[in-house]
BASEKE-409027 format. One record per residue (C-alpha): x, y, z; residue number from 1. Coordinates in steps of 0.1 Angstrom, whole numbers, plus 5000, padded with zeros to 4 digits. Example, Ala and Ser with C-alpha at 12.3 -4.5 7.8 and 13.67 -1.06 7.14 Angstrom:
2
((5123, 4955, 5078), 1) ((5137, 4989, 5071), 2) 
% end
This chain:
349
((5000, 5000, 5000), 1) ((5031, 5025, 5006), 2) ((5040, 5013, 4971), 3) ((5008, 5026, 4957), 4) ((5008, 5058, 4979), 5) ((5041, 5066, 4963), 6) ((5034, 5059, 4930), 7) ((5000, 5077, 4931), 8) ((5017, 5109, 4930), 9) ((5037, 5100, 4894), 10) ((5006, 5085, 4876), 11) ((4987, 5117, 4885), 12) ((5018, 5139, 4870), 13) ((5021, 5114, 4842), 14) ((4986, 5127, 4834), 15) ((4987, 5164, 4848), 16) ((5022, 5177, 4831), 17) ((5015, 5179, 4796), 18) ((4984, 5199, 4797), 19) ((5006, 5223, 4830), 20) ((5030, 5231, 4801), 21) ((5007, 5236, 4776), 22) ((4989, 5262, 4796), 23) ((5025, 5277, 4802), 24) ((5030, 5284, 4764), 25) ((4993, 5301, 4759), 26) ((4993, 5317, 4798), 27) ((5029, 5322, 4806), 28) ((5048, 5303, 4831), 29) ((5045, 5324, 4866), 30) ((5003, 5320, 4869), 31) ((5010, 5279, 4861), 32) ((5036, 5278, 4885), 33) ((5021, 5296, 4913), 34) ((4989, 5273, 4908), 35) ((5012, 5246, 4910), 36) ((5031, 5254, 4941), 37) ((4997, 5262, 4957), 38) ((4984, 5231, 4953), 39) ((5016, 5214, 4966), 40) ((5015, 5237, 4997), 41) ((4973, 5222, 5001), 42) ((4984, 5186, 4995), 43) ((5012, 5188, 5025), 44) ((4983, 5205, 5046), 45) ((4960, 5176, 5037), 46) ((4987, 5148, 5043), 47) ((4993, 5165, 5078), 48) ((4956, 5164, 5088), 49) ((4950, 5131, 5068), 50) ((4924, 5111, 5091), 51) ((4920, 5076, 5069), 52) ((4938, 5063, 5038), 53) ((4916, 5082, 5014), 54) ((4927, 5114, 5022), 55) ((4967, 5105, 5020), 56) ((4959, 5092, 4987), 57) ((4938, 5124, 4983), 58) ((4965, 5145, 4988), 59) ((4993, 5125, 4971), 60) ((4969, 5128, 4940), 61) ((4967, 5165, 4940), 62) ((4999, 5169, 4946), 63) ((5011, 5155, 4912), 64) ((4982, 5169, 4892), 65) ((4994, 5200, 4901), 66) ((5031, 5191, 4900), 67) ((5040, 5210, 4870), 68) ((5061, 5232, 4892), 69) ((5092, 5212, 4877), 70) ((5086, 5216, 4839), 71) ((5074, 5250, 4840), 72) ((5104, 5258, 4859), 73) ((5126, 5242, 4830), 74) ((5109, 5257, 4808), 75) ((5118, 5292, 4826), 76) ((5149, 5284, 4824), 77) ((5152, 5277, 4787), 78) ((5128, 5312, 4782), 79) ((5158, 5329, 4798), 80) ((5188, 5310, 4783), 81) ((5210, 5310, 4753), 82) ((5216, 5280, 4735), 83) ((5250, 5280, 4746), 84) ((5242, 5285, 4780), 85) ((5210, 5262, 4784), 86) ((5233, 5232, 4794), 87) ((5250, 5250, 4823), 88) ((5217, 5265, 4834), 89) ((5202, 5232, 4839), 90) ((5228, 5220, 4856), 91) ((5225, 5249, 4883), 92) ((5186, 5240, 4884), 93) ((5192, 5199, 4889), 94) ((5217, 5210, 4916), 95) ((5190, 5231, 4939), 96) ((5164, 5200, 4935), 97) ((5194, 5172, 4945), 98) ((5205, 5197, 4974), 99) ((5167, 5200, 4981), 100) ((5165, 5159, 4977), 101) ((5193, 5163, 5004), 102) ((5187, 5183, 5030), 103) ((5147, 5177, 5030), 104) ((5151, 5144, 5048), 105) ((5176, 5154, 5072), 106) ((5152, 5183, 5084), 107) ((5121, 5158, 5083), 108) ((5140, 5131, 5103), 109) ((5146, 5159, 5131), 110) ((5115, 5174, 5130), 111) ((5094, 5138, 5131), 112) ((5109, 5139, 5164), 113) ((5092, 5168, 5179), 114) ((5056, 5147, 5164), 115) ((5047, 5127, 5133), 116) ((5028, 5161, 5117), 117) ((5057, 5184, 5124), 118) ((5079, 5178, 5089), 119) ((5044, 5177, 5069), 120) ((5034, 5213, 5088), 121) ((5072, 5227, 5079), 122) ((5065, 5213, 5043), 123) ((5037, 5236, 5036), 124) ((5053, 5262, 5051), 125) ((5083, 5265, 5028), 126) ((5059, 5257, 4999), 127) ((5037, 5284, 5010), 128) ((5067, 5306, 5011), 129) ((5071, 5294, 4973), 130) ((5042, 5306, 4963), 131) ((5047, 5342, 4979), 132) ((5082, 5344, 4961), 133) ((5068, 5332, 4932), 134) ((5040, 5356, 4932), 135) ((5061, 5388, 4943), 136) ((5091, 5384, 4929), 137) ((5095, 5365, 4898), 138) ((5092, 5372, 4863), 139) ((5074, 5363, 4835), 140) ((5098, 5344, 4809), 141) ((5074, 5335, 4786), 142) ((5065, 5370, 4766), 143) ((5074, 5358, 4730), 144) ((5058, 5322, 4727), 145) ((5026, 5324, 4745), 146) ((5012, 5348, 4720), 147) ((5011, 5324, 4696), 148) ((5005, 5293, 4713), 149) ((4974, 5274, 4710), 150) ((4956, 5259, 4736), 151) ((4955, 5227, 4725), 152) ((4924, 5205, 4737), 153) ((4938, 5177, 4765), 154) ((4928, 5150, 4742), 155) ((4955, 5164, 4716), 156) ((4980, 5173, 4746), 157) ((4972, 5139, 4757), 158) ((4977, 5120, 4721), 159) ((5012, 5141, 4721), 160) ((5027, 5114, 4742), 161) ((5030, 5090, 4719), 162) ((5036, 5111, 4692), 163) ((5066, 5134, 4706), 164) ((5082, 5100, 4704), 165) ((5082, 5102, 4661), 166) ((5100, 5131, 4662), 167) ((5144, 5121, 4658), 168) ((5158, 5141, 4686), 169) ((5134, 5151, 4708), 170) ((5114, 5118, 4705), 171) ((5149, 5098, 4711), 172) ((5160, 5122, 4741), 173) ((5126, 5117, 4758), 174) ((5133, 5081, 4755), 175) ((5166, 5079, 4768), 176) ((5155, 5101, 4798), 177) ((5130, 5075, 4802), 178) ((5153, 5046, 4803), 179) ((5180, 5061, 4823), 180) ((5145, 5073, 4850), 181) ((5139, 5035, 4855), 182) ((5176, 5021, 4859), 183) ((5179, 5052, 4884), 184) ((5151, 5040, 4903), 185) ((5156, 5003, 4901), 186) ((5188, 5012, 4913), 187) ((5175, 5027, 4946), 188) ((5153, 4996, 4954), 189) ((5185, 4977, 4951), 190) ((5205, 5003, 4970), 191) ((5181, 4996, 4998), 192) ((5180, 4963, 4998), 193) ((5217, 4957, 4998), 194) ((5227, 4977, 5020), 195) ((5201, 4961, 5046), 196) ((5203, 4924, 5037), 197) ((5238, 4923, 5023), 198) ((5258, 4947, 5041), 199) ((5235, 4950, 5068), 200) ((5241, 4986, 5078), 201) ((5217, 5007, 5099), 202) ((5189, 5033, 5090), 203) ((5207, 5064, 5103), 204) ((5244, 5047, 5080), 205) ((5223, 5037, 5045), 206) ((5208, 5075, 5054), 207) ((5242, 5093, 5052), 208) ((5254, 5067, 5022), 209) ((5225, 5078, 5004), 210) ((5233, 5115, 5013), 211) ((5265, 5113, 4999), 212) ((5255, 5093, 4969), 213) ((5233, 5128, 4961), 214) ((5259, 5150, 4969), 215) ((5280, 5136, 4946), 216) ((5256, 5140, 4918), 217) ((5255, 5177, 4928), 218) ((5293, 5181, 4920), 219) ((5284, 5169, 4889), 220) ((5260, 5189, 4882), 221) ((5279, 5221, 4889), 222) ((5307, 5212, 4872), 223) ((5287, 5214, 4835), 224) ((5296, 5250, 4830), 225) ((5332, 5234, 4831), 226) ((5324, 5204, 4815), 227) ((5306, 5221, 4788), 228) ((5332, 5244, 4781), 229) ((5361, 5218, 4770), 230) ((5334, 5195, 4750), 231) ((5308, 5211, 4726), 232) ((5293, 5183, 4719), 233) ((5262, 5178, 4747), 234) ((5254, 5142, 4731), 235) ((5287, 5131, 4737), 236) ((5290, 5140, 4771), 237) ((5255, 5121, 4773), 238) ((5270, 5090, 4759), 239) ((5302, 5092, 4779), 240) ((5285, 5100, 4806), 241) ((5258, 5068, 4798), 242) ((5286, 5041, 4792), 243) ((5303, 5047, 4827), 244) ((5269, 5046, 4846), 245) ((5263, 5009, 4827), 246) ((5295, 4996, 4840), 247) ((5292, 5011, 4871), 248) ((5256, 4994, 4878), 249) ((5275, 4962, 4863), 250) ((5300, 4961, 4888), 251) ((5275, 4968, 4916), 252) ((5255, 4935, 4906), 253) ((5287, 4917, 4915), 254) ((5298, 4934, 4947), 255) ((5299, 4918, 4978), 256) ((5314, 4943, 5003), 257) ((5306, 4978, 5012), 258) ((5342, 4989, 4995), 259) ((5334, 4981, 4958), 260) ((5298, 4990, 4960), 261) ((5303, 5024, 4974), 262) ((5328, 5026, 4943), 263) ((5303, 5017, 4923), 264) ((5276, 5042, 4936), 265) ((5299, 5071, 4934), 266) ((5309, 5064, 4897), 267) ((5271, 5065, 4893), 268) ((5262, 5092, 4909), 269) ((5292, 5115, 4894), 270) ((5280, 5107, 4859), 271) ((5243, 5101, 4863), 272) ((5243, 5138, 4877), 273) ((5251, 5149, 4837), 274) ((5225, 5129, 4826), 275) ((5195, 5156, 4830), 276) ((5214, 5193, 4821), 277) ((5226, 5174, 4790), 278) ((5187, 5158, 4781), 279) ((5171, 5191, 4789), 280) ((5194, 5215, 4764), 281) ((5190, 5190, 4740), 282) ((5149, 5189, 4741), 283) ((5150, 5227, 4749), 284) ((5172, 5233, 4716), 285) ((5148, 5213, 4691), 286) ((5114, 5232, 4698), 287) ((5098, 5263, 4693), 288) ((5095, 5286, 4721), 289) ((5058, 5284, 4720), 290) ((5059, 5250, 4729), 291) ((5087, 5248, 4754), 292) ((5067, 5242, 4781), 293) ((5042, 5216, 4765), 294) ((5069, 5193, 4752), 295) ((5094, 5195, 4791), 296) ((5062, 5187, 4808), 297) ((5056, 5155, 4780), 298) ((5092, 5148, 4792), 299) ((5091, 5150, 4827), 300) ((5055, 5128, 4824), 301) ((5076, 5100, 4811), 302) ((5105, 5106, 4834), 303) ((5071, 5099, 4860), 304) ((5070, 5069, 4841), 305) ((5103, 5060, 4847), 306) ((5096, 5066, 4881), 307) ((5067, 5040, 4885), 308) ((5080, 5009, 4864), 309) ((5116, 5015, 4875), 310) ((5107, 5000, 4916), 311) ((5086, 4978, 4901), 312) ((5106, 4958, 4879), 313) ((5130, 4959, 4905), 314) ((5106, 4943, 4928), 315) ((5105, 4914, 4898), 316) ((5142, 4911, 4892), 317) ((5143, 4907, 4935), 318) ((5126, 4878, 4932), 319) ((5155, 4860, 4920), 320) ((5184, 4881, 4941), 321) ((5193, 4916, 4954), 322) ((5223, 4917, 4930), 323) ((5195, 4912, 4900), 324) ((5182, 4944, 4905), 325) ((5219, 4958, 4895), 326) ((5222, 4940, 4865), 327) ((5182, 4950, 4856), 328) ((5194, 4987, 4856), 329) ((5222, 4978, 4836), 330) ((5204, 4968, 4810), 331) ((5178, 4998, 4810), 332) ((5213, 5021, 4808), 333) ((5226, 4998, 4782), 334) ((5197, 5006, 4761), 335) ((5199, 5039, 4768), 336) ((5233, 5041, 4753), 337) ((5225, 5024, 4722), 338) ((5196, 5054, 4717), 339) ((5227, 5079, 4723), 340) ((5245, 5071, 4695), 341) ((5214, 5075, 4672), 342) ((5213, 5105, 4692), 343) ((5248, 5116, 4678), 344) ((5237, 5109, 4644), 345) ((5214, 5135, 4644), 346) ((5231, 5159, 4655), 347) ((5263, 5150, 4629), 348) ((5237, 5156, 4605), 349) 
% end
C-alpha cells in the first residue's frame, strides 16, 4: 500500500504535466507555476491532517496533478537561456532540487521527532513561502511564445505522448530520459536492499550513504559549465557520461562488500548527475518557444514513468536476488546508450 501511495503521486503527474506546460506556452509560466506550488502547499496541509487512507491518497493525488512546478520551471529556464548556456543552466537548476533531495530528509527526520505532523506542517510552510516568492518576485519568461501558442484540447495534449516520440531528437532524448529514470530508480530499490540484507548497515548509515551518493551528483552537476566548456558536443558527454553509469551498475550487481559497492555508487552518481542538464538543452534546443513548456512537461511525464516501472521491475528482478536488480538497471542504461548514438547521428547531421 506504501507502494501505491508513492506511485500515486507519478501516475497523477504522468497525466497532469503535459496539459501544465501547455497552459504555460498560451498563459505564461509564473500563473501555472504559482497554481502549481499552491496546490503542493494544500496537499502537505491535507497529508498532515490526513484522518483515513483516502485522504493521503487524496492528497498525494493532488499533489502530482498539480506538479507541474518542475517543467514549468525548465521551461523558465530555457525562456531565459542561450543556446549555449542552456546546458549550464540546467545544471544549476538539477543542483537546487538534489541539494533540496538532500537536506529535506535530514530536516524531516529531526523534526518527526518533535511529532509525526511536524515535517508535513514545515512542508507547507516552505511551499507556501514558494508561492509568495513566486508571486512577488518572479518574472514572466514566457512573453514571446505564448502569443502564439494554442491551447490545444487535452485530448491532443494527451495523444502528444506518443507522438513526441516520432520526432528524431526530441522523440529519442525523451526516451533515453526514460530509460535512464527507471535504471535510476531500480537502482535505489537495490540500493536499499543491499545495503540492509547484504551489508547490513543501519537506517541512520544507509541515510548518510545515500546522502553522499546525492551529493555527489551535485558536484556533477555544477561542474557542466566546466564540462561544457572543454566539450561542445552535449550528446557526447551524454554518451560518455551513459557508458560509465552501465559499468558502474555492472559492477554493483557483482559486489559483495561495502568497499566496491560504494565505488560503484559514486561512479554513478558522478555521471548520472550529467544525465538531466545534458537531456534538457537537448529537448529545449529542438522546439519552438511556444511549445517549450508543453513538450518539458511530455518529458518530465515520462521521466514519471520512469519513476513507476523503475521500483517495480525491480521488485521482479528481487525475486531471483538483490544483485539482480543491479544487472536489471544495467540493462535499461545499456539501452539507453545504444539510443545515444542514434542521438549523435542526428546531431552529425
Amino acid at each position: 500500500m506504501l507502494g501505491w501511495l508513492t506511485a500515486s503521486f507519478s501516475i497523477a503527474q504522468f497525466f497532469a504535466t503535459p496539459l501544465l506546460g501547455a497552459l504555460s506556452d498560451k498563459f505564461g509560466r509564473k500563473p501555472i507555476l504559482v497554481i502549481s506550488l499552491a496546490g503542493t502547499c494544500i496537499s502537505f496541509l491535507m497529508f498532515a491532517e490526513a484522518r483515513s487512507l483516502i485522504m493521503l491518497f487524496a492528497a498525494r493525488i493532488l499533489d502530482g496533478l498539480t506538479g507541474g512546478n518542475i517543467s514549468v520551471a525548465q521551461a523558465m529556464v530555457s525562456d531565459s537561456s542561450t543556446p549555449a548556456e542552456r546546458a549550464k543552466n540546467f545544471g544549476i537548476l538539477g543542483s537546487s532540487f538534489a541539494f533540496g533531495f538532500v537536506i529535506g530528509p535530514a530536516i524531516g527526520g529531526v523534526l518527526s521527532k518533535y511529532g509525526i505532523q511536524v515535517p508535513f506542517y514545515f512542508a507547507v510552510g516552505i511551499s507556501l513561502l514558494g508561492v509568495l516568492s513566486s508571486a512577488l518576485f518572479l518574472r514572466e519568461t514566457n512573453t514571446e511564445g505564448k502569443k502564439v501558442a494554442e491551447a490545444n484540447r487535452y485530448s491532443e495534449t494527451f495523444r502528444s505522448l506518443l507522438f513526441i516520440l516520432k520526432r528524431p531528437t526530441v522523440g529519442t532524448a525523451i526516451f533515453i530520459g526514460f530509460l535512464l529514470t527507471m535504471a535510476q530508480f531500480a537502482m535505489i530499490i537495490g540500493f536499499q536492499a543491499f545495503s540492509i540484507d547484504i551489508l547490513k548497515i543501519s537506517t541512520s548509515t544507509m541515510g548518510l550513504f545515500f546522502a553522499a551518493f546525492a551529493i555527489v551528483g551535485i558536484v556533477a552537476q555544477l561542474s557542466v559549465p566546466f564540462i561544457t566548456k572543454m566539450v561542445s558536443s552535449r550528446t557526447f558527454i551524454l554518451t560518455f557520461s551513459t557508458l560509465f553509469c552501465c559499468a558502474a551498475m555492472f559492477l554493483a550487481g557483482f559486489a559483495k562488500g561495502f568497499l566496491i559497492f560504494a565505488i560503484c555508487l559514486v561512479v554513478y552518481g558522478l555521471f548520472n548527475g550529467l544525465r538531466n542538464p545534458m537531456l534538457n538543452s537537448i529537448i529545449a534546443d529542438r522546439n519552438k518557444q511556444s511549445e517549450q513548456g508543453k513538450v518539458l512537461g511530455i518529458n518530465q511525464s515520462y521521466v514519471s514513468l520512469g519513476q513507476i516501472f523503475g521500483p517495480i521491475t525491480a521488485g521482479l528482478a528481487a525475486a531471483c536476488s538483490v544483485h539482480a536488480i543491479f544487472f536489471l538497471s544495467a540493462g535499461y542504461i545499456l539501452i539507453a546508450l545504444l539510443f545515444t548514438f542514434r542521438l549523435r547521428s542526428k546531431e552529425q547531421n
